[in-house]
C-alpha positions as CSV (number, residue, x, y, z in Angstrom):
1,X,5.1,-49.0,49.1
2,X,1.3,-47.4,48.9
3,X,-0.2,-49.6,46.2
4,X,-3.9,-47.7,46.5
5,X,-1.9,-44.1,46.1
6,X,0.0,-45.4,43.1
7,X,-3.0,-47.1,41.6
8,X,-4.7,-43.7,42.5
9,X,-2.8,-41.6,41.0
10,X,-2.0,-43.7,38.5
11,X,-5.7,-43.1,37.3
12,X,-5.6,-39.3,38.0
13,X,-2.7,-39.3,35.4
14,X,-4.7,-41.5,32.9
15,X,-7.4,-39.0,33.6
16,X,-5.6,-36.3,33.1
17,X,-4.3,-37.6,29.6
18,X,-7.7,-39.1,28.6
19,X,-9.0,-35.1,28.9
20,X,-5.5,-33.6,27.3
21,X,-6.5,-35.6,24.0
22,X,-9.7,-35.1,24.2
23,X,-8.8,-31.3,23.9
24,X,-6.3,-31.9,21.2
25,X,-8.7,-34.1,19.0
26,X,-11.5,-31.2,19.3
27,X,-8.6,-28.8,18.2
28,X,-7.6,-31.0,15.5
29,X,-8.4,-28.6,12.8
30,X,-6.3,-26.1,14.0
31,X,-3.5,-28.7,13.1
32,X,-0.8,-26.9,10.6
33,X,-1.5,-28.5,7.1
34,X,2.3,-29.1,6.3
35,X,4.9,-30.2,8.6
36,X,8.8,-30.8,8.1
37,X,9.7,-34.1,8.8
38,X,13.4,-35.9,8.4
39,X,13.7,-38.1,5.9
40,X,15.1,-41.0,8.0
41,X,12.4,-40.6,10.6
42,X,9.9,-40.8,8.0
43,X,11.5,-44.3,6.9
44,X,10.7,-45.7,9.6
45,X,7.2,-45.7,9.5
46,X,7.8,-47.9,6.3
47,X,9.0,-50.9,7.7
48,X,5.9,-52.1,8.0
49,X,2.7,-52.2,5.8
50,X,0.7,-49.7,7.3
51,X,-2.4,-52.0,6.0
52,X,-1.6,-55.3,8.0
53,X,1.2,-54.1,10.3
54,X,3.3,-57.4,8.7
55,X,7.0,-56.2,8.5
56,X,8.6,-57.7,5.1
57,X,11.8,-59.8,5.7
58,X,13.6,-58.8,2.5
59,X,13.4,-55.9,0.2
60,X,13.4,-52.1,0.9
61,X,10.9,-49.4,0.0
62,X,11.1,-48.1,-3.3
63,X,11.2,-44.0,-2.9
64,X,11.0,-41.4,-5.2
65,X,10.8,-37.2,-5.1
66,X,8.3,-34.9,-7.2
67,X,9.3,-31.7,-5.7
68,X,8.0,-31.4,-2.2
69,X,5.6,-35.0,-2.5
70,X,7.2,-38.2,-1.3
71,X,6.2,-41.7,-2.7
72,X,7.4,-45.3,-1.5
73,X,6.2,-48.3,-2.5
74,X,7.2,-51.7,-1.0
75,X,5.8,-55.6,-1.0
76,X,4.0,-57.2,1.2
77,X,4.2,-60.9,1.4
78,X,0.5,-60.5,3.8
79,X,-1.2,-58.5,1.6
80,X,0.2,-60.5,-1.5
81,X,0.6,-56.9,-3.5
82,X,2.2,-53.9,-3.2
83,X,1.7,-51.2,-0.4
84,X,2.2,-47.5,-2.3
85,X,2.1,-44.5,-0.1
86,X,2.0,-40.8,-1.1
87,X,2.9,-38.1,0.9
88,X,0.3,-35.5,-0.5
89,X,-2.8,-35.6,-2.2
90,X,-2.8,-35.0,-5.8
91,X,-5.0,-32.6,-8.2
92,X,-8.2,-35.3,-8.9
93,X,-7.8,-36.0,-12.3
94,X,-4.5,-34.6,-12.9
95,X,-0.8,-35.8,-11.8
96,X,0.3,-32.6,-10.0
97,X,0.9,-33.2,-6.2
98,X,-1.4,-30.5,-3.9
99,X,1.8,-29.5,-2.2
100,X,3.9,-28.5,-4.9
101,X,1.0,-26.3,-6.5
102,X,0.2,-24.3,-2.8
103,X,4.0,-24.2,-1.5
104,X,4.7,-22.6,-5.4
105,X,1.5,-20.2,-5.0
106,X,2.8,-19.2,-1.6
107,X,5.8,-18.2,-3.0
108,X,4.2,-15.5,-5.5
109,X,1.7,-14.8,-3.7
110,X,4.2,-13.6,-0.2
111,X,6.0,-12.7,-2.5
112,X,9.7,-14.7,-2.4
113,X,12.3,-14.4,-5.0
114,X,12.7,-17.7,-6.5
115,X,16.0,-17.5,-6.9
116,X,16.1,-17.0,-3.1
117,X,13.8,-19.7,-2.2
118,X,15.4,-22.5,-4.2
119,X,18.7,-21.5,-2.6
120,X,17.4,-21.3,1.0
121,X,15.8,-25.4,-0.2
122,X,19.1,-26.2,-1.4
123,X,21.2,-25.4,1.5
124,X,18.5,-26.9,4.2
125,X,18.7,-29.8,1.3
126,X,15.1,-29.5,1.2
127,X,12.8,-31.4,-1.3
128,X,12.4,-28.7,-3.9
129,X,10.3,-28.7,-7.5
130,X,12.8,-26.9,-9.8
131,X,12.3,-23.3,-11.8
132,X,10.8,-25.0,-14.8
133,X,8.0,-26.4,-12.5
134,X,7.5,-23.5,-10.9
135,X,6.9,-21.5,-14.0
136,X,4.5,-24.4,-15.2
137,X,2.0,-23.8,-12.4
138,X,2.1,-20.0,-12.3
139,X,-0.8,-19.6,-15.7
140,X,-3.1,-21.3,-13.2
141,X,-2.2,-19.6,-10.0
142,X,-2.5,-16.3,-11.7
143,X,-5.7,-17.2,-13.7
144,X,-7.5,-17.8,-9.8
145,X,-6.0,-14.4,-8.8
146,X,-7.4,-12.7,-11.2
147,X,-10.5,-14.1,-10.7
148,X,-10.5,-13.6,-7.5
149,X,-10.0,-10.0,-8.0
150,X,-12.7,-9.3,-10.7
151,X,-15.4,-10.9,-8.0
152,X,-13.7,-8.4,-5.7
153,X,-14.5,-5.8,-7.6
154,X,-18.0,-6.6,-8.2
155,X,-18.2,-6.9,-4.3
156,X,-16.8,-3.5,-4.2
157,X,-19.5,-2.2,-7.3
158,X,-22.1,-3.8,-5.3
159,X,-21.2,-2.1,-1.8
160,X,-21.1,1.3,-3.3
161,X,-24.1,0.9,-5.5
162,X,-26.0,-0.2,-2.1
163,X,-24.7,2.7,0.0
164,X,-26.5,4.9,-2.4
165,X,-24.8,7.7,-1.4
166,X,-22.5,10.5,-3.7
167,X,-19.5,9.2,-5.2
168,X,-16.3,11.0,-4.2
169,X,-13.0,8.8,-5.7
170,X,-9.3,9.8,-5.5
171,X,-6.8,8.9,-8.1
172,X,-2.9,9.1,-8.4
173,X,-0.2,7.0,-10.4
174,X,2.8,5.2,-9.5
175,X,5.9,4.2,-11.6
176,X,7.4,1.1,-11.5
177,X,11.0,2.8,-11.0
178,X,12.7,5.5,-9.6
179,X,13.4,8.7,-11.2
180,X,12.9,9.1,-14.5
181,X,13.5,5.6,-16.3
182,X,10.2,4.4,-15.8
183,X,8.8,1.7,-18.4
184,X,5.3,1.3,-16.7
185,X,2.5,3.4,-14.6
186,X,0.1,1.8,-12.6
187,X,-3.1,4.1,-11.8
188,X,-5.5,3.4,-9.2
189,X,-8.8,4.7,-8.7
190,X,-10.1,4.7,-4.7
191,X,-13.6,5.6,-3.2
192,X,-12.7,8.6,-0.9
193,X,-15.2,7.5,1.8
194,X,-14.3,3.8,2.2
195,X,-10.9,3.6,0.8
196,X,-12.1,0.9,-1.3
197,X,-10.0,0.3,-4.6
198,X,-12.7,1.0,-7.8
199,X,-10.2,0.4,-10.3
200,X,-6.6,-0.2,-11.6
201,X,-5.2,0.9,-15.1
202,X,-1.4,-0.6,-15.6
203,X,0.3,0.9,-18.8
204,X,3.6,0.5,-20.5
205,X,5.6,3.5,-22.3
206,X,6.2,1.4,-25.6
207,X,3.0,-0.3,-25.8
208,X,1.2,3.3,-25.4
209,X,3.5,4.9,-27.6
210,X,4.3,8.0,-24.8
211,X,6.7,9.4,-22.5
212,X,6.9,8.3,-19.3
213,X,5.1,11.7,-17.9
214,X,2.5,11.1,-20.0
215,X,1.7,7.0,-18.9
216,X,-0.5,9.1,-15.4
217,X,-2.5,11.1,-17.7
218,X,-3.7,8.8,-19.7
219,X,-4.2,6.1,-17.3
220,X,-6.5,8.4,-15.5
221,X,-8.4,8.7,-18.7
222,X,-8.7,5.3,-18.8
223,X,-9.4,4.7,-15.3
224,X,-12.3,7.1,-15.4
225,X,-13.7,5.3,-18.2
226,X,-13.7,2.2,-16.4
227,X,-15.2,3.6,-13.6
228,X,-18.3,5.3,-15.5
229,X,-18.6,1.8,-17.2
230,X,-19.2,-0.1,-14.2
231,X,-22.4,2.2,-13.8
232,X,-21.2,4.2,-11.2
233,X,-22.0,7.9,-11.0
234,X,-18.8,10.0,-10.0
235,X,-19.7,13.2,-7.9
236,X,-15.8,14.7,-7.3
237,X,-11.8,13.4,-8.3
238,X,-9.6,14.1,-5.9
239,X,-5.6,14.2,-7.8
240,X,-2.9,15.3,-5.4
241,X,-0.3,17.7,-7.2
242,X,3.7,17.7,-6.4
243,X,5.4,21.4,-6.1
244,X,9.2,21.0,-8.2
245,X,12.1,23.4,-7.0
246,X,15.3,24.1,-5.9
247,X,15.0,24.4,-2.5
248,X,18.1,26.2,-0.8
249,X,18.8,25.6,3.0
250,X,16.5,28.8,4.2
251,X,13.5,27.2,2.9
252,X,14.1,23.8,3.7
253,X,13.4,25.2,7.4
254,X,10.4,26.6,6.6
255,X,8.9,23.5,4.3
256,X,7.6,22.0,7.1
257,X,5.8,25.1,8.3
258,X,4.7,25.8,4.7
259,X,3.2,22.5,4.2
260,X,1.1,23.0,8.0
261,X,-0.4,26.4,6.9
262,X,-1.6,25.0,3.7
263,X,-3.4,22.1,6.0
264,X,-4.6,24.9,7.6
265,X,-6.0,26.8,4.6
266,X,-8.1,23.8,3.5
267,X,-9.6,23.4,7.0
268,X,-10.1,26.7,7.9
269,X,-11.6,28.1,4.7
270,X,-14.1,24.6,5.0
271,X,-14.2,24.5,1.2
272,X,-14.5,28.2,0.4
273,X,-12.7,28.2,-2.4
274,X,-11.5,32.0,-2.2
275,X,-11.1,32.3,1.1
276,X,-8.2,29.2,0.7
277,X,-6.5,31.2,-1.6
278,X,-6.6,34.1,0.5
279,X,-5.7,32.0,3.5
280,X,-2.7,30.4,1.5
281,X,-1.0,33.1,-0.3
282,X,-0.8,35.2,3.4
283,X,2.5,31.9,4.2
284,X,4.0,34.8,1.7
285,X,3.4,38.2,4.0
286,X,4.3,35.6,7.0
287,X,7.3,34.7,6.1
288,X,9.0,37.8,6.0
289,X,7.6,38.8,9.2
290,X,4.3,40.7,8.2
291,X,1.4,39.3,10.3
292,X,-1.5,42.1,9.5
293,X,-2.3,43.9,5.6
294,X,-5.1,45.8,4.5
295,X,-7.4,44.6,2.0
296,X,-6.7,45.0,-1.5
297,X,-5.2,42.8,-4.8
298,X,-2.9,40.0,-4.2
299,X,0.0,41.7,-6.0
300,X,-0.4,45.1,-4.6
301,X,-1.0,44.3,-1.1
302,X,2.3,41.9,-1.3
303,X,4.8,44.3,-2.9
304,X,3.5,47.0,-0.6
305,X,4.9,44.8,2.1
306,X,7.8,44.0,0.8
307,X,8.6,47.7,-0.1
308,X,8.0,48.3,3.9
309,X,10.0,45.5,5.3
310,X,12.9,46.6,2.4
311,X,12.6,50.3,3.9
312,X,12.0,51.8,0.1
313,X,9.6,53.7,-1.7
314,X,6.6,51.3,-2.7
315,X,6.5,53.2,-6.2
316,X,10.2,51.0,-6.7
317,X,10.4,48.0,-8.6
318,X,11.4,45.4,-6.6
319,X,14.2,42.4,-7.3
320,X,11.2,39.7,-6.3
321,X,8.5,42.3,-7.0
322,X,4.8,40.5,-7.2
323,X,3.7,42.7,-9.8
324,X,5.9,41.1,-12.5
325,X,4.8,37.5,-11.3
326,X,3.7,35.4,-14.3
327,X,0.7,34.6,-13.8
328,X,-2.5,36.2,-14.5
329,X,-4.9,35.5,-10.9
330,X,-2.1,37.4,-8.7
331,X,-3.4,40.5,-10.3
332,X,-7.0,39.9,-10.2
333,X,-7.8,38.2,-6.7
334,X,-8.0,39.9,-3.3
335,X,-7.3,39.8,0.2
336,X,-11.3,40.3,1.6
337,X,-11.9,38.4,4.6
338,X,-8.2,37.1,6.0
339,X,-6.5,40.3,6.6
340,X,-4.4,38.7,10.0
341,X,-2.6,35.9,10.7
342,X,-4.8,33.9,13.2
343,X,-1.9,32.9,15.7
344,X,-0.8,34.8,18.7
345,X,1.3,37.5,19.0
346,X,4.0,35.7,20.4
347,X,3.6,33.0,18.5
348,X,5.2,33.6,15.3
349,X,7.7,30.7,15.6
350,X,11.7,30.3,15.8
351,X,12.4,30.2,12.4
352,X,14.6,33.3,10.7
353,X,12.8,35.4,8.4
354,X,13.4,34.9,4.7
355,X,14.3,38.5,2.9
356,X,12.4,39.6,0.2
357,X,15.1,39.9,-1.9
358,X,16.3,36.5,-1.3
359,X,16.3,33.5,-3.8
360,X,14.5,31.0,-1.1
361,X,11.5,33.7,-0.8
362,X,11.5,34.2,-4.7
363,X,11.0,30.3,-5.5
364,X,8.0,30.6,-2.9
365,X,6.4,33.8,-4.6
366,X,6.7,32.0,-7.7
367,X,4.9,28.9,-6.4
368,X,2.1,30.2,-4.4
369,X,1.0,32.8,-7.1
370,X,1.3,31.2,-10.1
371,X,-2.2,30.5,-11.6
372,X,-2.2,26.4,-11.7
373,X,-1.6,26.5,-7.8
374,X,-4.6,29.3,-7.1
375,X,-6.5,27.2,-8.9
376,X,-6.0,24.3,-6.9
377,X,-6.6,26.3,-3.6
378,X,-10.0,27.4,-4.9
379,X,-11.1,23.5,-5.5
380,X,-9.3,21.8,-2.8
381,X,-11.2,20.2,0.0
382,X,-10.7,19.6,3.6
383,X,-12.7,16.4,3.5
384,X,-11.0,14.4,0.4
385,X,-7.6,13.7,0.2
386,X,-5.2,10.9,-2.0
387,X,-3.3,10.1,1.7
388,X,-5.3,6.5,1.8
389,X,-4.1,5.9,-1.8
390,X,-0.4,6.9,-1.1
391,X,-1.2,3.9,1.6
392,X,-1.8,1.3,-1.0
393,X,0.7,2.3,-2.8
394,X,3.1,1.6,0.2
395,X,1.5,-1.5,0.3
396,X,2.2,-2.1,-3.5
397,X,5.6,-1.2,-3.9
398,X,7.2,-2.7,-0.2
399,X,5.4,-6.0,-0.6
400,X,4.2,-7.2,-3.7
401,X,6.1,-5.1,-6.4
402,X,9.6,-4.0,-5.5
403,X,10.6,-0.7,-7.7
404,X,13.9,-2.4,-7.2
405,X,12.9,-5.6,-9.3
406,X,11.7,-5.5,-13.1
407,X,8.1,-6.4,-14.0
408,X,6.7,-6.8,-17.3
409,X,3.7,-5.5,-17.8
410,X,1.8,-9.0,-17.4
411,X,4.0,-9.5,-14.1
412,X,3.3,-5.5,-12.9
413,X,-0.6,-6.2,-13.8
414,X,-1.2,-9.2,-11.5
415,X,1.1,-7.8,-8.5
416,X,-1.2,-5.2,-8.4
417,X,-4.5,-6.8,-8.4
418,X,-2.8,-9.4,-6.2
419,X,-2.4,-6.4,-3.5
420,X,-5.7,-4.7,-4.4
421,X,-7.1,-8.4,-2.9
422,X,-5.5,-7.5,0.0
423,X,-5.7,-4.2,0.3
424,X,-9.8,-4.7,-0.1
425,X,-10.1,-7.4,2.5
426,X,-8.7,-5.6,5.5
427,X,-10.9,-2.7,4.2
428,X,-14.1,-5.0,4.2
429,X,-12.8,-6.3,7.5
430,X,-12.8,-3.0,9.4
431,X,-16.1,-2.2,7.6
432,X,-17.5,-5.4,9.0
433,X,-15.8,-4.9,12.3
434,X,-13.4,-8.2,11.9
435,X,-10.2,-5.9,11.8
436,X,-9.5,-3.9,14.9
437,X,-7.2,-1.4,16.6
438,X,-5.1,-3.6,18.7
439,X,-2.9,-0.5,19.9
440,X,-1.3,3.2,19.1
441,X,2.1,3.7,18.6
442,X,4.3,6.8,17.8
443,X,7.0,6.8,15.3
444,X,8.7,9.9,13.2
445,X,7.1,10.4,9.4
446,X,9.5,11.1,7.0
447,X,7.2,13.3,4.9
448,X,6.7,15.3,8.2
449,X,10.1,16.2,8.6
450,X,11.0,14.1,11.2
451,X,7.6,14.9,13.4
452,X,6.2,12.5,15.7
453,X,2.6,10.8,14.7
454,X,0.3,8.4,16.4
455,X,-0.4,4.8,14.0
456,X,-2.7,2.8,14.5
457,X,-1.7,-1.1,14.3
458,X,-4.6,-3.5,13.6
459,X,-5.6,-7.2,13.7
460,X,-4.1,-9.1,11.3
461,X,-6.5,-11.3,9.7
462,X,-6.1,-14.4,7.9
């Protein structure tokens, strides 16, 4: 046997270990701050006193639970008194164990239904605090949310007031429910630039005395108001507005294509207000096949059209006949500049052509001539849209506010600012450069019929 290589690499090894713990004691405070531990395998670190090492011949430890915190207490003949031991700090100069406060915060703040967590602790016989508990330390963990959030929100005050630059903000609701049962409205005001959450106005249909339609309305009002009282000066609001139908199979092919030309309206027309109602009331002449007009009133130049592609005499009066549209702006606006559709001959798409007579083309000449949708041509904008809000809203409702759970308004209040501290962070975080694109990926968007988009995923930061 080589005594020199064993003592040699007996010292390599100790060597090697010396530098291993070194590395682990400089990582210490990446250590996890709770760990699971079995309950027998933690009595055995108290056979002993941990002060004197002695081991006591007779007695046991004396243990005993407060939710997740462990105590024992035992006598020690050495010592001459007896050796307590606590498994977690407690709250200096109150009873409550550390532990039990940040595992019940967790909780609300993920958030876990309770119901789900004290049955996942009961099954893994975990040492669990009860409901009762639980409920006791959620007026403190929402009283440090929301102050949390109102120093947010003086961050956010502050950033905008230093940027000194025009105020643009976007606005839109969301219910707490689906369809049209909704007890509560939660409206959130956004700078357009930095996607920044300004403000958040949760109502309730009782408490406001209003119909459920009515809760957006009037939590805009109030969300403006809160805006303007911070001190900030508002240049433009940016609402989005939903089109309601009956949408028959015809036109359910052609939503898609309808939804791309009015994209294309905005940017084209750059923010020329008439020119985007000129751009979006030719999806009507495209539709049913006409891709050049002359120049001349909305109404006229469309039932003309529709007279040719019918084969009849224009003097007729249609069955979907523009000139007896409701509204007044058909009759008084005018096809000036946009007299062609900008694509290429051959390019006018797969899709049959709707007939002029038939009822899918007669819900679209209703809703891209009445006067409330011209009106939102001529002041829409290329540059400003609610699509970063409709993000925090997916944030809102998927994480920390199920529409499939009921709130009260206290509950639906805090949820929200809870996820407007979020949602704010990882927007500071990219602004700051912390948060960054890791990677693309392509997935199908729902709202895009099906169409393929590029996400991008970012850092998660904790």
């Amino acid at each position: 046997m080589d005594v020199d290589n064993d003592n040699e690499s007996e010292s390599v090894y100790q060597a090697e270990n010396a530098e291993q713990y070194t590395l682990v004691e400089d990582k210490q405070k990446e250590y996890p701050k709770y760990v699971m531990v079995q309950f027998d395998k933690l009595m055995d670190l108290h056979t002993h006193c941990y002060r004197c090492g002695h081991r006591p011949k007779f007695g046991k430890p004396t243990v005993k639970f407060c939710g997740t915190a462990f105590k024992t207490k035992i006598w020690c003949n050495n010592c001459k008194d007896y050796v307590k031991w606590e498994s977690q700090e407690r709250v200096p100069e109150r009873k409550m164990y550390v532990g039990n406060i940040e595992i019940a915060s967790a909780v609300a703040a993920a958030p876990i239904s309770l119901s789900l967590f004290l049955q996942f602790a009961q099954i893994l016989n975990l040492a669990m605090f009860d409901r009762s508990t639980f409920y006791n330390y959620m007026p403190t963990f929402w009283t440090v949310i929301c102050d949390a959030y109102d120093k947010m929100q003086q961050k956010v005050v502050k950033y905008i007031q230093d940027k000194d630059d025009d105020l643009h903000i976007a606005a839109d609701g969301q219910y707490d429910s689906r369809g049209f049962s909704a007890l509560q409205c939660c409206v959130t005001v956004m700078d357009a630039v930095s996607r920044l959450i300004i403000a958040t106005v949760c109502l309730n249909k009782d408490k406001e005395k209003c119909a459920s339609n009515n809760l957006e309305h009037r939590g805009l009002e109030k969300a403006l108001n809160e805006v303007i009282g911070k001190g900030l000066h508002v240049i433009s609001l940016t609402t989005d507005r939903r089109m309601q139908n009956k949408r028959s199979k015809d036109f359910q092919l052609w939503c898609q294509a309808f939804l791309n030309h009015l994209w294309y309206s905005v940017t084209a027309a750059n923010g020329a207000g008439s020119l985007c109602q000129q751009y979006g009331v030719s999806a009507l002449l495209h539709s049913i096949g006409i891709h050049e007009w002359t120049e001349g009133i909305f109404s006229e130049v469309l039932h003309d059209n529709q007279a040719a592609i019918l084969g009849v005499d224009p003097d007729n009066i249609l069955k979907n006949d523009p000139l007896d549209m409701p509204g007044k702006l058909i009759d008084e606006l005018s096809f000036v500049e946009h007299l062609s559709c900008k694509h290429d001959d051959e390019n006018t798409g797969r899709k049959t052509l709707l007939h002029p007579d038939s009822l899918s083309y007669r819900v679209l000449l209703k809703a891209f001539t009445n006067d409330g949708f011209l009106n939102d041509l001529e002041r829409l904008s290329p540059k400003l849209a609610t699509s970063a809000l409709e993000g925090f809203h997916g944030l809102v409702s998927n994480i920390y506010r199920s529409k499939n759970h009921y709130l009260n308004l206290e509950g639906f209040t805090n949820r929200t600012k809870l996820a407007v501290l979020h949602y704010n962070n990882n927007v500071f975080d990219e602004i700051s450069g912390k948060r960054k694109v890791v990677r693309e990926t392509k997935m199908k968007a729902k709202h895009r019929g099906g169409d393929i988009v590029t996400k991008q995923l970012n850092l998660i930061i904790f």
